[in-house]
N, C-alpha and C positions, 0 to 999 in steps of 0.2 A: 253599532253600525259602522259598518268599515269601509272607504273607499268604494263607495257607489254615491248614486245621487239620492239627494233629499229633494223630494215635491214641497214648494215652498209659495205660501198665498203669498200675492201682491197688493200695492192698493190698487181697488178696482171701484167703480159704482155700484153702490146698496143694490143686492138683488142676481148680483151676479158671483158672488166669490166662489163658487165652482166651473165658472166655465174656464174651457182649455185655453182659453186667449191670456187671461188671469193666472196660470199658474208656469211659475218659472223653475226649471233647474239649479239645482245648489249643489256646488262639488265640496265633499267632506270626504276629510283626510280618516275618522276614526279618532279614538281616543285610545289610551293606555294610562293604565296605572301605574306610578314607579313611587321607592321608594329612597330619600336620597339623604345625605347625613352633613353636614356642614357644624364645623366648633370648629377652637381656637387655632389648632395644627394645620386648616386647611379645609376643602371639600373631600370630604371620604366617597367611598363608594356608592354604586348606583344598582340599584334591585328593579329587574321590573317583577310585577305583582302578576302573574296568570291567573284568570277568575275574581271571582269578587273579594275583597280586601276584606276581612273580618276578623276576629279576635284569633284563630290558631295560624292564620298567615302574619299575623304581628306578631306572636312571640315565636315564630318559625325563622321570623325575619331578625328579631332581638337576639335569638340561640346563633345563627348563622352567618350575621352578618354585624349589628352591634357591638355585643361582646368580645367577639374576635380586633374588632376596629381599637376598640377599649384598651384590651387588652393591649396590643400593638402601642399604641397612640399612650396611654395614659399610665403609665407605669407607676406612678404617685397615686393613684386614686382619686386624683382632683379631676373627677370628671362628674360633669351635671347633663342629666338627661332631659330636654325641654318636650314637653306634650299640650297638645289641645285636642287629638283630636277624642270623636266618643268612641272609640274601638279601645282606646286608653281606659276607659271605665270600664269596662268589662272584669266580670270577679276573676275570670284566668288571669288576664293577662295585669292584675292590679296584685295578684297571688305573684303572678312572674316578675314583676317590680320589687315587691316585699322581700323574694329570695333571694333578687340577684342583685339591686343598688341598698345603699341606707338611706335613710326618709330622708335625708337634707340633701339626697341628688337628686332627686326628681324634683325637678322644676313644674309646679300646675299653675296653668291659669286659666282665666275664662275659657269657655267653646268658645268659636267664634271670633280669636281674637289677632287677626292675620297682622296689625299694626306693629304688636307685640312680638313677631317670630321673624327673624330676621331669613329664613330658607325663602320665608313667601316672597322676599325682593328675589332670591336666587330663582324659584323658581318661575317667574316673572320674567327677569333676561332668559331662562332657557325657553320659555312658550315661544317669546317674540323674535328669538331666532331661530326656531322652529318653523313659526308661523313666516316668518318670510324668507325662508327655502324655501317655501312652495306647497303643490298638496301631494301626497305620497300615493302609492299604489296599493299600498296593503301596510298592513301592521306591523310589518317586518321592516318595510324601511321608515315607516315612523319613528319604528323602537331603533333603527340607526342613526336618524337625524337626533335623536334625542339625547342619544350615548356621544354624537360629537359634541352636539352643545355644551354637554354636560365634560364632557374630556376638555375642551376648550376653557371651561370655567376654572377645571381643576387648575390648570396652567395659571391662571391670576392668584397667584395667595393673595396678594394684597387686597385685591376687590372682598374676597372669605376676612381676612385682618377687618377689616369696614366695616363688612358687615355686624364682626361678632363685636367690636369696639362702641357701635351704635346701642347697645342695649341700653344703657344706662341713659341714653338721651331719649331714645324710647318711651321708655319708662315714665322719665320725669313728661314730656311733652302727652304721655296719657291722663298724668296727676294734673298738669296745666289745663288740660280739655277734658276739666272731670270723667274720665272715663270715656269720651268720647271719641270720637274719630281726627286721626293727626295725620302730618304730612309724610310717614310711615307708610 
């Protein structure tokens, strides 16, 4: 749903949550999928996803845009590849793993485990200065507000330094909150 309005109930009195006096307008900017890369050298590039994100858009996205970063960026082979999400499980693109890194780059860990992934702080500052530009007209200038954000970020190494430096405090403040939720 892109840039039109969303019918949104209100609180109203038992009995009436359909009438017209009860339902308000909600402006919605749309959503997009992108895909965005962050390690030690910096914020890499930025993909957006057209259509739904699923196992041959990820290793389209590995062949095209990963690899080549890799390559570029890591001329030592000291490069680890961090995943959670379930598109990662898929037998392709775990076949596409198998062929292209060695078992001790690929970083797994739990689904679900946004504490542990330092991109989710990135992509956290990029929602929230997204979200307070404003609401967009269509998709197109979504996917602009997002490439500035995301341009703007690149510019901070330091804030990318932070983040990839926090792993290891990550980590232990997970083992502190047995497993649970930290200030991550």
């Amino acid at each position: 749903m892109t840039g039109h309005a969303v019918r949104t109930l209100v609180r109203r009195p038992i009995g009436t949550a359909f009438e017209e006096r009860f339902i308000v307008e909600k402006a919605q900017s749309g959503r997009l999928s992108v895909f965005g890369i962050l390690c030690s050298v910096g914020i890499g590039p930025l993909v957006r996803i057209e259509g739904r994100f699923d196992a041959e858009k990820s290793i389209e996205i590995l062949d095209e845009t990963v690899l080549p970063f890799v390559e570029d960026n890591f001329l030592d082979g000291d490069f680890y590849y961090y995943h959670n999400s379930p598109i990662h499980r898929a037998n392709i693109v775990r076949q596409w793993f198998d062929h292209n890194l060695a078992e001790y780059q690929l970083i797994q860990t739990p689904a679900k485990s946004p504490d542990i992934n330092p991109i989710e702080n990135l992509w956290g500052r990029a929602k929230v200065k997204v979200a307070n530009d404003g609401i967009y007209a269509n998709e197109e200038d979504l996917w602009l507000a997002i490439t500035d954000s995301w341009l703007e970020m690149q510019n901070d190494m330091q804030y990318a330094v932070n983040l990839i430096d926090s792993i290891p405090n990550r980590l232990k403040a997970i083992i502190n909150a047995n497993g649970s939720y930290t200030k991550y």
